[in-house]
C-alpha positions in Angstrom: 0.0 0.0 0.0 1.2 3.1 -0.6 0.7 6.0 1.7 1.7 10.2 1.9 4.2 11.2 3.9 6.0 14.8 4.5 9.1 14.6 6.0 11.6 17.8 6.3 14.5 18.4 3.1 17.0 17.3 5.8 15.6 14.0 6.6 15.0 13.7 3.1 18.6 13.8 2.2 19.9 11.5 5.3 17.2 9.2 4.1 18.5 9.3 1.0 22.4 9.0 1.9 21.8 5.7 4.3 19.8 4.4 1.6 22.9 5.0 -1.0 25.0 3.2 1.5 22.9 0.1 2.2 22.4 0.0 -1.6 18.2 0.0 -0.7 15.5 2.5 -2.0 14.2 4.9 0.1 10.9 2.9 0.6 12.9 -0.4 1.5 14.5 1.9 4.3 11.3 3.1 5.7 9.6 -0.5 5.7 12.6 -1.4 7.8 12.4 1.3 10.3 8.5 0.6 10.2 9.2 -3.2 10.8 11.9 -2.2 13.7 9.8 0.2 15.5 6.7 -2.3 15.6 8.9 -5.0 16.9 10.0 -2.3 19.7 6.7 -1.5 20.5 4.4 -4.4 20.9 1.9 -4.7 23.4 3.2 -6.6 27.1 1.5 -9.7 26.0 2.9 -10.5 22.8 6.4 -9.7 24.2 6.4 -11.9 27.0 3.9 -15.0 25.9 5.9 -17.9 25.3 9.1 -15.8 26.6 10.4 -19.0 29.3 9.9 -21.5 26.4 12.1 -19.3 24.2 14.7 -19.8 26.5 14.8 -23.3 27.1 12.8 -22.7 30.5 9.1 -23.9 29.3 7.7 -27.0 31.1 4.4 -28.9 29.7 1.1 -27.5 31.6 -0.1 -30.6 32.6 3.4 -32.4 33.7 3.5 -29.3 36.1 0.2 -29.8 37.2 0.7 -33.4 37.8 3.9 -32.9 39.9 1.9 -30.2 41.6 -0.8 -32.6 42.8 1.6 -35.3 43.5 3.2 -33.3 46.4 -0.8 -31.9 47.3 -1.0 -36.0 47.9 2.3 -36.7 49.7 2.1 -33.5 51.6 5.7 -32.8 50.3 5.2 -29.1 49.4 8.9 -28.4 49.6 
């Protein structure tokens, strides 16, 4: 989609410059500063669901819930 923006001469010209360098257009440089700044800015629940599995600290629901009920059982609630 294409969309309107105004932006000052000066931008317009580093835009231009740090596209130059990173041999992109202009438009491939603001869909990756679009992309960037969403992935910055998501809401608190997409950041952190699924954050402990990512990090090789998830546990299956119902193992933990097992265990859990085991030690409700043996009174071992250590």
């Amino acid at each position: 989609m294409r969309i309107l923006a105004d932006l000052p001469d000066e931008d317009i010209a580093w835009l231009d410059g740090y596209a130059a360098e990173q041999g992109k257009s202009r438009a491939a440089v603001i869909r990756d500063a679009v992309t960037a700044y969403r992935s910055k800015h998501r809401d608190w629940l997409e950041q952190g669901f699924g954050l402990w599995t990512r990090y090789g600290q998830g546990a299956d629901g119902a193992e933990y819930e097992a265990e859990i009920r085991k030690a409700w059982d043996t009174g071992d609630l250590s």
